[in-house]
VEXBA-169427 format. One record per atom (N, C-alpha, C, CB): residue number from 1; x, z, y; residue in three letters. Coordinates in Angstrom, 2 decimals, padded with zeros to 5 digits. Atoms other than C-alpha are relative to their C-alpha. Glycine has a CB too. Example, Ala and Ser with C-alpha at 12.3 -4.5 7.8 and 13.67 -1.06 7.14 Angstrom:
    i       c1       c3       c2   aa
    1   000.89   000.00  -001.19  ALA
    1   012.30   007.80  -004.50  ALA
    1   000.90   000.00   001.20  ALA
    1  -000.99   001.25   000.03  ALA
    2  -000.82  -000.06  -001.19  SER
    2   013.67   007.14  -001.06  SER
    2  -000.77   000.73   001.09  SER
    2   000.41  -001.42   000.46  SER
This chain:
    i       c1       c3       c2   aa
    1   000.59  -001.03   000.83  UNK
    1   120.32   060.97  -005.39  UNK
    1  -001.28  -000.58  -000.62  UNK
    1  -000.29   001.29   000.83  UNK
    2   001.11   000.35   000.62  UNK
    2   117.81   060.00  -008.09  UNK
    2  -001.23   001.02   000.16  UNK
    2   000.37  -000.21  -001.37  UNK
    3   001.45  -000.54  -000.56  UNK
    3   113.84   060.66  -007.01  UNK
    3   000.10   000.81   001.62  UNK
    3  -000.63   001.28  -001.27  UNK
    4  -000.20  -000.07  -001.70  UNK
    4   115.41   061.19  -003.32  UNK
    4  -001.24  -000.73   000.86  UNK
    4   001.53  -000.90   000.47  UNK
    5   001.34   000.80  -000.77  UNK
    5   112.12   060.57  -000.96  UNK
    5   000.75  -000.71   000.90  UNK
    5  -001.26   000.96   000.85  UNK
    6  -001.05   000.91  -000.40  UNK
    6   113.16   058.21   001.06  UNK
    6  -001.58  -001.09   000.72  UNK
    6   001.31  -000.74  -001.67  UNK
    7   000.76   001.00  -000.88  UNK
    7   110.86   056.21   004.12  UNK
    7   000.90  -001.45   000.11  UNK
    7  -000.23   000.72   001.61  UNK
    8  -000.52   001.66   000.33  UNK
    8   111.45   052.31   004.25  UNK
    8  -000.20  -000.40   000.80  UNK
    8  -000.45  -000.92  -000.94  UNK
    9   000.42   000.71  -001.39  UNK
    9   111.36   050.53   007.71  UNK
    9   000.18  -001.13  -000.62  UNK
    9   000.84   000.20   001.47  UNK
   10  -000.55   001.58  -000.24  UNK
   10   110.85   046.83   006.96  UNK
   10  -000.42  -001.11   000.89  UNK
   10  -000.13  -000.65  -001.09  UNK
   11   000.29   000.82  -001.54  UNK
   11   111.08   044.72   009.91  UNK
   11   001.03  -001.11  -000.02  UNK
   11   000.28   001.06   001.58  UNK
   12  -000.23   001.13   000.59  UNK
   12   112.16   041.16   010.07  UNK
   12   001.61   000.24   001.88  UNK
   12  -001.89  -001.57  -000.26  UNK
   13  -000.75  -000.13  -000.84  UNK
   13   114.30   042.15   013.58  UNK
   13   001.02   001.32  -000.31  UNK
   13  -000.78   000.00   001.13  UNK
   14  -000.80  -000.92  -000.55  UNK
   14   117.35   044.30   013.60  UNK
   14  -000.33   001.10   000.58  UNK
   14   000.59  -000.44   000.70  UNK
   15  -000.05  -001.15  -001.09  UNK
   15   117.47   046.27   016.43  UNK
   15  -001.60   000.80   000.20  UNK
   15   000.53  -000.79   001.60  UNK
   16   001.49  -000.42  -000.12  UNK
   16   113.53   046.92   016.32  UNK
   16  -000.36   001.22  -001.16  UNK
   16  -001.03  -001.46  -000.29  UNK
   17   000.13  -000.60   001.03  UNK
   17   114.03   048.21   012.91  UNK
   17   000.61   001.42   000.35  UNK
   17   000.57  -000.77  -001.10  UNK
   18  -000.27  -001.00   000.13  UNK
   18   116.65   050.58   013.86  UNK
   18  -000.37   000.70   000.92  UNK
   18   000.93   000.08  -000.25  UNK
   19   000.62  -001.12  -000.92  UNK
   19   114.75   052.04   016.85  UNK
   19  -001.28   000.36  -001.21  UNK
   19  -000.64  -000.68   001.89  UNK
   20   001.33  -000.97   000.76  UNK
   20   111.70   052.79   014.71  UNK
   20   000.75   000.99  -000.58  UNK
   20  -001.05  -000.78  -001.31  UNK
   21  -000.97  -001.00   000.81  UNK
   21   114.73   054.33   012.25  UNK
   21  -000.28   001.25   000.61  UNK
   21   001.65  -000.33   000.08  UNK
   22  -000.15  -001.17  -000.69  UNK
   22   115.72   056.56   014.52  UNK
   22  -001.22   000.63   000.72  UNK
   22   000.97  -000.23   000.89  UNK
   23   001.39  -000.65  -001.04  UNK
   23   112.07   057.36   016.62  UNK
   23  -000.27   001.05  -001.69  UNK
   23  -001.93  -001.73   000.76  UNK
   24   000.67  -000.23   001.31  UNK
   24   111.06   058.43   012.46  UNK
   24   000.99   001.52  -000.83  UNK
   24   000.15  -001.77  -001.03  UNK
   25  -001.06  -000.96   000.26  UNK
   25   114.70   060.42   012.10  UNK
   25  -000.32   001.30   000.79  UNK
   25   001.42  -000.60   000.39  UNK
   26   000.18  -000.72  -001.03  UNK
   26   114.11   062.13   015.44  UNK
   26  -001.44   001.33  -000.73  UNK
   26  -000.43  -001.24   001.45  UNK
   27   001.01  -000.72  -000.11  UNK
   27   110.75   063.48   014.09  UNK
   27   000.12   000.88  -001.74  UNK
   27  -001.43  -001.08   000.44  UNK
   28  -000.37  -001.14   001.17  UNK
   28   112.69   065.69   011.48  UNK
   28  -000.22  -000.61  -001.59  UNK
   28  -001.14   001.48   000.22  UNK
   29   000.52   000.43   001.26  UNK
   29   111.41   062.95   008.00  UNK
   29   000.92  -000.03  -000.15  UNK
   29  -000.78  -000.93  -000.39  UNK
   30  -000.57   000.07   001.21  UNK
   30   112.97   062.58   005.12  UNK
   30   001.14  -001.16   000.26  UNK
   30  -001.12  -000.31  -001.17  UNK
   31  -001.10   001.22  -000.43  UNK
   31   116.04   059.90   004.92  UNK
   31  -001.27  -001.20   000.17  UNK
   31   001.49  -000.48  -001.53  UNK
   32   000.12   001.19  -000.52  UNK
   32   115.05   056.27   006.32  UNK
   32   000.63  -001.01   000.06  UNK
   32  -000.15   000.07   000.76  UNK
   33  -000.63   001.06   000.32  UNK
   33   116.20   053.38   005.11  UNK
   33  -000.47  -001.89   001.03  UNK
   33  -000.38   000.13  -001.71  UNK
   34   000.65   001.27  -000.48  UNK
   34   115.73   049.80   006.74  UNK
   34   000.34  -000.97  -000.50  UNK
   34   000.09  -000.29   001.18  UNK
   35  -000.67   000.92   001.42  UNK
   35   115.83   046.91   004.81  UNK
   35  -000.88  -001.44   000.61  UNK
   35  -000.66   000.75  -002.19  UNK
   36   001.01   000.98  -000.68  UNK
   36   114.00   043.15   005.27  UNK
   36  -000.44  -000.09  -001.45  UNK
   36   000.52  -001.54   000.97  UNK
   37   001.46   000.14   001.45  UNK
   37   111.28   042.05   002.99  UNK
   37   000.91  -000.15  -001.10  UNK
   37  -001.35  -001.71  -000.02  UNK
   38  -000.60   000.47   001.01  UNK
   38   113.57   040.21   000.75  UNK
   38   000.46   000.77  -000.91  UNK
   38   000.79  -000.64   000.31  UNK
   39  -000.85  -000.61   000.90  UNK
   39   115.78   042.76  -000.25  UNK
   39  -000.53   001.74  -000.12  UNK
   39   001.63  -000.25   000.60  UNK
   40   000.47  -001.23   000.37  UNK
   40   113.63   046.21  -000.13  UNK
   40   000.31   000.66  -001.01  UNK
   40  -001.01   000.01  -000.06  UNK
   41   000.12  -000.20   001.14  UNK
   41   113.40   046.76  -003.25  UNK
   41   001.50   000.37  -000.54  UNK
   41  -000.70  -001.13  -000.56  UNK
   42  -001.37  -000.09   000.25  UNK
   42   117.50   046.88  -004.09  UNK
   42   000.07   001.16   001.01  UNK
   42   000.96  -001.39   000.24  UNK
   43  -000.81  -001.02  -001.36  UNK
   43   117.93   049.03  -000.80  UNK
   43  -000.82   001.69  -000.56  UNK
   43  -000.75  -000.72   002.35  UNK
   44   000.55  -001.78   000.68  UNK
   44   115.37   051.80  -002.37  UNK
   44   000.63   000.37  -000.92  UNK
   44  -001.46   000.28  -000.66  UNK
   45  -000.75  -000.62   000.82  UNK
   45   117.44   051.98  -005.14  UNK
   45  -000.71   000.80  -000.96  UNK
   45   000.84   000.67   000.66  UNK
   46   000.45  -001.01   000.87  UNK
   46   116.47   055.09  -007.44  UNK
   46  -001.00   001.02   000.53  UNK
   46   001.12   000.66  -000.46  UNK
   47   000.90  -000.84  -001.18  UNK
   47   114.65   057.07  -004.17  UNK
   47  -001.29  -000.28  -000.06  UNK
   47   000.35  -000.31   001.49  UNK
   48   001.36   000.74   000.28  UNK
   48   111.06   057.18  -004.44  UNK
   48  -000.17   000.11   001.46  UNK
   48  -001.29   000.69  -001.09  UNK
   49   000.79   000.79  -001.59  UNK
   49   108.87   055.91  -001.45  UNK
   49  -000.92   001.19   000.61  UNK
   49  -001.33  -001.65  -000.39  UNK
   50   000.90  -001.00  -001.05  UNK
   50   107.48   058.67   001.18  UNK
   50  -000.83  -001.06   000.59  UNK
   50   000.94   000.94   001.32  UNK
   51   001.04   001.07  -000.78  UNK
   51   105.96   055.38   003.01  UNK
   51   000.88  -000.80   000.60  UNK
   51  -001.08   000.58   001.15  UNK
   52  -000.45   001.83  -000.24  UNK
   52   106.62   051.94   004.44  UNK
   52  -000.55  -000.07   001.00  UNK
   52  -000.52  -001.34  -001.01  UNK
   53   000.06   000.82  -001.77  UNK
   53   106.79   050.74   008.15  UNK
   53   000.35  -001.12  -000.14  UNK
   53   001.00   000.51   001.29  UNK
   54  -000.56   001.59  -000.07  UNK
   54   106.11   047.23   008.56  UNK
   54   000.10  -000.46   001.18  UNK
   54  -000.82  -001.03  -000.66  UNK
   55   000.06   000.32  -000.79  UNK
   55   107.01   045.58   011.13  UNK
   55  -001.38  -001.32   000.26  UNK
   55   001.26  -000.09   000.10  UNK
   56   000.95   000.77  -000.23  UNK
   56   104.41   043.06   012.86  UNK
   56   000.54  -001.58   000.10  UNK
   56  -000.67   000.54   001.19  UNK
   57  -000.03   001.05  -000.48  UNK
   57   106.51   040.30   013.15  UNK
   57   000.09  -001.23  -001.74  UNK
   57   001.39   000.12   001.23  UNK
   58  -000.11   000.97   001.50  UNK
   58   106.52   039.24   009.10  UNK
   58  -001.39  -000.18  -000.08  UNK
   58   000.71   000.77  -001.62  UNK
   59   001.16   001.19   000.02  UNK
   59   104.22   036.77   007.96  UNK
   59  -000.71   000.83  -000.74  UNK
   59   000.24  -001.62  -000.66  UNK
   60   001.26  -000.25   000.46  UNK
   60   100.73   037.49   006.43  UNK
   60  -000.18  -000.10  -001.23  UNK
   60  -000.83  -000.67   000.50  UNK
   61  -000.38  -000.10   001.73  UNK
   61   102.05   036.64   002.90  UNK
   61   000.77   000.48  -000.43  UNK
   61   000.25  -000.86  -000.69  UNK
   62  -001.02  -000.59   000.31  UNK
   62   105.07   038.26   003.04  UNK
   62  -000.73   001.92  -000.28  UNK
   62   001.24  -000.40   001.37  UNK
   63   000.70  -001.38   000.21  UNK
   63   102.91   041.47   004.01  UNK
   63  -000.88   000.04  -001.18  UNK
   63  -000.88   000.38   001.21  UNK
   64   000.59   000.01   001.13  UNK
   64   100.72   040.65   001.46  UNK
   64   000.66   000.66  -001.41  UNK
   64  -000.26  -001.28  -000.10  UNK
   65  -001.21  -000.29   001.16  UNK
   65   103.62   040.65  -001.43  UNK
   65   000.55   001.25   000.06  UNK
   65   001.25  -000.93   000.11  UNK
   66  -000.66  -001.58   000.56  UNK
   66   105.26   043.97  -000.23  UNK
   66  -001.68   000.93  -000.18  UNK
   66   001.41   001.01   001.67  UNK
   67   001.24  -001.13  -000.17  UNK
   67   101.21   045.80  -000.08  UNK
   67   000.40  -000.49  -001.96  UNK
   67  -002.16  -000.47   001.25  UNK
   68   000.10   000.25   001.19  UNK
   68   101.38   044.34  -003.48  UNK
   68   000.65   000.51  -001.49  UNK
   68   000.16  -000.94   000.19  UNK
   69  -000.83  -001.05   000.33  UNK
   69   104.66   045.76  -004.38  UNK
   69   000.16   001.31  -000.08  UNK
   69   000.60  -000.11   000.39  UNK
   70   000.40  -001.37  -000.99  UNK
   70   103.92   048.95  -002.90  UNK
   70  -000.98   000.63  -001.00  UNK
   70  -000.87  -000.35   001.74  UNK
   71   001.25  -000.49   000.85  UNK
   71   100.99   049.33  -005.05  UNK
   71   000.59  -000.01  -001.61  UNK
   71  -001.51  -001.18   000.22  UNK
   72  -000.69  -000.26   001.31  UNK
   72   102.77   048.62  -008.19  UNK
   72   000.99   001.35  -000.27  UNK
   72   000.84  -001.22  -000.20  UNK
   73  -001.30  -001.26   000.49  UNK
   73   105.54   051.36  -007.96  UNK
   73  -000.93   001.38   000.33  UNK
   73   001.88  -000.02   001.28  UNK
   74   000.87  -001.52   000.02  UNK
   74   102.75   054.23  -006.51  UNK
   74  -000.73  -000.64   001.33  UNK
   74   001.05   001.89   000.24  UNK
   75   001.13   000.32  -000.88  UNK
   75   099.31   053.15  -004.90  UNK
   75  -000.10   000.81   000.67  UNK
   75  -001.14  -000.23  -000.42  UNK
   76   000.27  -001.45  -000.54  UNK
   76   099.53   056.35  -002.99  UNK
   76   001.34  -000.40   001.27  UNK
   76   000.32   001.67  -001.45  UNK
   77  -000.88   000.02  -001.06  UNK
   77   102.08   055.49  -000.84  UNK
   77  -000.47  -000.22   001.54  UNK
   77   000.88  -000.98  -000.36  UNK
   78   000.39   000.40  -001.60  UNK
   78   101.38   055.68   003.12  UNK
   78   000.52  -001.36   000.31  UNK
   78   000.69   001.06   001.18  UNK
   79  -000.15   001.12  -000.88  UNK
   79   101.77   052.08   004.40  UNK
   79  -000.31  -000.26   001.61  UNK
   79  -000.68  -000.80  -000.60  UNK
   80   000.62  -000.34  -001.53  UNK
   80   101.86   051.97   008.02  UNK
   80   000.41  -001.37   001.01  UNK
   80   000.85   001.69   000.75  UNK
   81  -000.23   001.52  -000.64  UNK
   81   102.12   048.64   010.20  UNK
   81   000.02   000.04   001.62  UNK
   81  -001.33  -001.09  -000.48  UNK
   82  -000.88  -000.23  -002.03  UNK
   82   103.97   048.74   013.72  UNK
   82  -000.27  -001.42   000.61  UNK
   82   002.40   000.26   000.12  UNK
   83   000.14   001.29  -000.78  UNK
   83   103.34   046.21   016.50  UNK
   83   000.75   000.34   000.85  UNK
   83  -001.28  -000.50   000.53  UNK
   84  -000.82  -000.04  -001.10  UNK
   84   105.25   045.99   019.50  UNK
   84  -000.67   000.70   000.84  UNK
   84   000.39  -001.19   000.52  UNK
   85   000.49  -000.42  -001.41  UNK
   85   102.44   047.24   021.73  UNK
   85  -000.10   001.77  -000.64  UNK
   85  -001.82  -000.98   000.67  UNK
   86  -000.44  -001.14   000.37  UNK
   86   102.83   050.43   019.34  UNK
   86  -000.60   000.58  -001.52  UNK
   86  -000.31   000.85   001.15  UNK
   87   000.56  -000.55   001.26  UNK
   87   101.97   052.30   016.14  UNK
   87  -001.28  -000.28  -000.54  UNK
   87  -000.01   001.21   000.08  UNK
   88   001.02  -000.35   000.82  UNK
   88   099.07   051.97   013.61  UNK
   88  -001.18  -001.10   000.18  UNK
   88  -000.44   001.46   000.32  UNK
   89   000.47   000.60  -000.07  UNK
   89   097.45   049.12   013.34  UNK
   89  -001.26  -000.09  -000.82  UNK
   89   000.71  -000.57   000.06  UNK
């Protein structure tokens, strides 16, 4: 559905990604997509961006490039950065 909100888990692990998925589903949001850095951007499709979960384990330039991205399509977007030891870095 075009302008479908739509949260973005991107995390460089699988299975890490789709537990955040689901911890993010569980708490009643909007659809949740998970995608890796590379290909974000294709996986949002036409859906605009409620906010972005990064995982902690992508590199420091990669994060760089999607804050960068992120800011180009709507500077307003919540960006939120997950570690293993837990939320909100």
């Amino acid at each position: 559905m075009i302008g479908e909100r739509l949260i973005m888990v991107i995390e460089g692990r699988e299975a890490r990604g789709q537990n955040l998925k689901e911890l993010i589903e569980f708490m009643d949001a909007p659809r949740v997509r998970i995608a890796a850095p590379d290909n974000w951007l294709k996986r949002l499709g036409d859906c605009r961006l409620a906010a972005i979960f990064l995982g902690d384990d992508l590199e420091p330039d990669v994060i760089d490039g999607l804050i960068t991205d992120v800011g180009e399509i709507d500077p307003n977007t919540p960006i939120v950065m997950v570690s293993a030891d837990g939320v909100g870095h």
